[in-house]
C-alpha positions, 0 to 999 in steps of 0.5 A, spaced: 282 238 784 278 244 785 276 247 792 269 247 790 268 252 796 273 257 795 271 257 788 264 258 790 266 265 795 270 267 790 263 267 786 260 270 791 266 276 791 264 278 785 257 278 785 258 281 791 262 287 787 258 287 782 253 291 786 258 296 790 258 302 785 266 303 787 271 299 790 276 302 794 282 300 799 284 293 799 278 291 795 280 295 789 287 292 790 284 284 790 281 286 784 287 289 780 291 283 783 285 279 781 285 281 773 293 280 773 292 273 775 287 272 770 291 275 765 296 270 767 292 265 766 290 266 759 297 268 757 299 261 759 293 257 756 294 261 749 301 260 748 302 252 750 295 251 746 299 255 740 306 250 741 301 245 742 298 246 735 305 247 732 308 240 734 303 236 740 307 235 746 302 237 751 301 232 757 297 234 763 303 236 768 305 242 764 299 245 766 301 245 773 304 253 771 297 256 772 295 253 778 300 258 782 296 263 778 289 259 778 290 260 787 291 267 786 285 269 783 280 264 787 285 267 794 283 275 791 276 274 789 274 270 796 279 271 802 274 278 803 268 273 803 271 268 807 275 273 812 268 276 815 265 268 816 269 264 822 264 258 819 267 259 812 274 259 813 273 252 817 270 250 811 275 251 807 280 249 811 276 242 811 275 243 803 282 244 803 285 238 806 280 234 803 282 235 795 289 234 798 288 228 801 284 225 795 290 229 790 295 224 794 290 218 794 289 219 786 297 220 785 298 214 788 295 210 784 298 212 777 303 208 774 307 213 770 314 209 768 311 203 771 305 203 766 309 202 760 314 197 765 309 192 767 307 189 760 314 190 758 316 185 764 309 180 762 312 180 756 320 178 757 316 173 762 312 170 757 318 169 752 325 169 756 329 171 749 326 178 748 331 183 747 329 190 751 332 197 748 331 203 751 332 210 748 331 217 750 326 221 748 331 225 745 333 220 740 327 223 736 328 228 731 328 235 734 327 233 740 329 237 746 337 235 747 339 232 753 343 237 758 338 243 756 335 241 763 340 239 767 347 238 766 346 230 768 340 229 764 342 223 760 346 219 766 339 220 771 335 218 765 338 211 764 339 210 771 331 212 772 330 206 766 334 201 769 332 202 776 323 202 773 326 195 768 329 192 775 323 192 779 319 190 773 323 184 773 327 185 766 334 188 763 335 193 758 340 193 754 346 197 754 346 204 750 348 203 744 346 195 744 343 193 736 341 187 739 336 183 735 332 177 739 332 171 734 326 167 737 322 173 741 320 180 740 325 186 739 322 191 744 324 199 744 322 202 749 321 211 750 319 214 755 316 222 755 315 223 748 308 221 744 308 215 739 311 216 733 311 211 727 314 205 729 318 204 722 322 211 724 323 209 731 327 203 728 331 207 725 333 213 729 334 207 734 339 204 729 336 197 730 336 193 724 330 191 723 327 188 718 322 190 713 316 184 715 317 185 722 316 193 721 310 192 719 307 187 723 309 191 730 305 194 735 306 199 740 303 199 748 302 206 749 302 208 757 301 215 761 308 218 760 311 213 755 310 208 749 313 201 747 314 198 741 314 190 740 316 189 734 315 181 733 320 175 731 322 173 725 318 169 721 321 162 721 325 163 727 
């Protein structure tokens, strides 16, 4: 969340500017360190839209390498303004408590894993049969490698499934488990990637899936992951 005061100072710093016929001393430097900042910004923005357009893989948390950047610029542009008025500085400081408080309320309230966990629990409740399997992002083709963030990666992801599966109240099966229910839904459940076709998924998951099963799939798309429920066979 913006800090609608800092942003508006900010305004007045460059208004205020505008009508100097120079800068000089710190003033010049935060303008410098103002456009530096800009720079950064729109460098930022420019390459994840271009990856972005290459192969979409944009969710909302990696846009968090501007905001330093974003902080900066409203920090250069405003603190002038807000440095020569008591009143401004307690009014930001304000704003600035309020958007974090309100920041934390929202983030408290987001599902993220759980969002795709709890349909999956309604589901294994519902038909006591169903068969869990979970995959890693990296199952998909051209996906980034497990190890290329942490040298643990594959273990904290597993466990980060289990532990998400356990207080939804279901279990996942074991890794490399091609389990398919007999008289319930299959499910494959992915986290950190978008949905993909359901018929590829089934294959790059080795499940053994029949063809009118496929086809009569659905998916749940969650915030940071998706679920594919691939229905009993016919006559089961």
């Amino acid at each position: 969340m913006l800090n609608l005061i800092v942003v508006a100072t900010a305004l007045w710093g460059i208004a205020a500017r505008l009508f100097r016929k120079r800068s000089t001393g710190p003033a010049a430097g935060a303008i410098t360190f103002a456009l530096i900042a800009a720079a950064a910004i729109l460098a930022t923005a420019t390459i994840l839209l271009v990856a972005n357009s290459i192969r979409p893989f944009l969710v909302p948390r990696y846009l968090i390498a501007m905001a330093p950047f974003s902080a900066a610029l409203l920090a250069a542009l405003s603190a002038e303004v807000i440095m020569r008025h008591r009143w401004l500085v307690l009014l930001s400081l304000l704003a600035s408590v309020t958007a974090i408080g309100l920041s934390f309320a929202r983030q408290a309230r987001v599902g993220q894993w759980n969002a795709t966990a709890t349909p999956i629990g309604e589901i294994v409740r519902r038909c006591p049969g169903t068969v869990v399997h979970v995959r890693p992002r990296w199952v998909i083709p051209q996906d980034n490698p497990p190890q290329m963030i942490m040298a643990n990666e594959a273990r904290v992801v597993r466990f980060g499934h289990e532990y998400v599966a356990a207080r939804a109240g279901f279990v996942i099966e074991p890794e490399r488990s091609a389990q398919i229910a007999a008289n319930c839904p299959t499910l494959l459940w992915i986290e950190q990637h978008l949905p993909e076709s359901p018929a590829k998924l089934a294959g790059w998951a080795g499940l053994p899936l029949s063809a009118d099963q496929i086809a009569r799939s659905r998916m749940i798309v969650g915030e940071t992951g998706f679920v594919v429920i691939y229905p009993a066979p016919r006559g089961s």
